[in-house]
N, C-alpha and C positions, 0 to 999 in steps of 0.2 A: 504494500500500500504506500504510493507516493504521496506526501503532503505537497498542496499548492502554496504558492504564494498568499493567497489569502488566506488559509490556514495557518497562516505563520501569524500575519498579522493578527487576524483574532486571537488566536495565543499569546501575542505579546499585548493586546491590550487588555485580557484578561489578566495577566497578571503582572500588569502595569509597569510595561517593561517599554523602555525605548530605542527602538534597536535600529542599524545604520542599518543600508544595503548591503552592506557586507556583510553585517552581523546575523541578517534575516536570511541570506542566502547559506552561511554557515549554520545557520540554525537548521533550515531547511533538510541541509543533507545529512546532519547527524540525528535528525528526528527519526527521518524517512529511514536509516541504518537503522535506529533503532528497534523502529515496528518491524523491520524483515526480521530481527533477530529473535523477535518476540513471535512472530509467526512462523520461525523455526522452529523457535522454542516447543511452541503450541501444537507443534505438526509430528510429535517424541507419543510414541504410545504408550502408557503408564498406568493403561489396566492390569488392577490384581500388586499393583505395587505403594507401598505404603508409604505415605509421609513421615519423613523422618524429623525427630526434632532438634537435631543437631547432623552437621553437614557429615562429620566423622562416626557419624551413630553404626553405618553400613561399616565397619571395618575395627570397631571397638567398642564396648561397654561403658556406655558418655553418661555420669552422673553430675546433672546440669545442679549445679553451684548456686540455688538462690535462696535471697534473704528472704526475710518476712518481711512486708509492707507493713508496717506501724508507725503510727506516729508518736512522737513521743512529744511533752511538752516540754515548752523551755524552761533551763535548769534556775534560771533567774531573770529577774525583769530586764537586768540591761543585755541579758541574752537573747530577750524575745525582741526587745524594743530593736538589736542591731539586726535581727532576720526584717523587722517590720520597716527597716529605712526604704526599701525598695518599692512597697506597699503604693499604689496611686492612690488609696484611701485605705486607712484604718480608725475603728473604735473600738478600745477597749484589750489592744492586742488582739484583734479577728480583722483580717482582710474585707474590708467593704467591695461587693460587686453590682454591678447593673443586673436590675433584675428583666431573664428574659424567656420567662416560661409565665405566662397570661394568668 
């Protein structure tokens, strides 16, 4: 599947990108490379074969290393107040958000 020219453009205006003739024409052909590769990809017959969850699982016994997700609170206020400098809003040590479920 070749991408046009104007599929380039729409690509860069969606995601608001400003790109030269050159850069669009470079775009173009590394896109277009990359859907044949993907439709190579796609073209592998892989019935009856199981996804694996690590790339080295088919050739060793991979015991995938993860933590728990917990959080934990801060150990002191000026420990919570330095996580919360970044915060666009906070009250009270809690992250203020825009509310966007109606």
């Amino acid at each position: 599947m070749a991408l046009t020219e104007q599929d380039i453009a729409w690509l860069a205006q969606l995601s608001g990108l400003q790109l030269t003739a050159d850069d669009q024409q470079r775009a173009q052909q590394e896109l277009t490379r990359i859907l044949a590769l993907i439709q190579e990809l796609q073209a592998v017959d892989t019935q009856g074969i199981e996804p694996m969850a690590h790339p080295l699982a088919a050739h060793q016994d991979i015991a995938l290393r993860l933590r728990d997700d917990d959080a934990e609170p801060a150990q002191t206020v000026n420990q919570r107040d330095a996580c919360m400098t970044n915060a666009p809003a906070a009250h009270q040590g809690l992250f203020l958000v825009p509310t966007v479920i109606e």
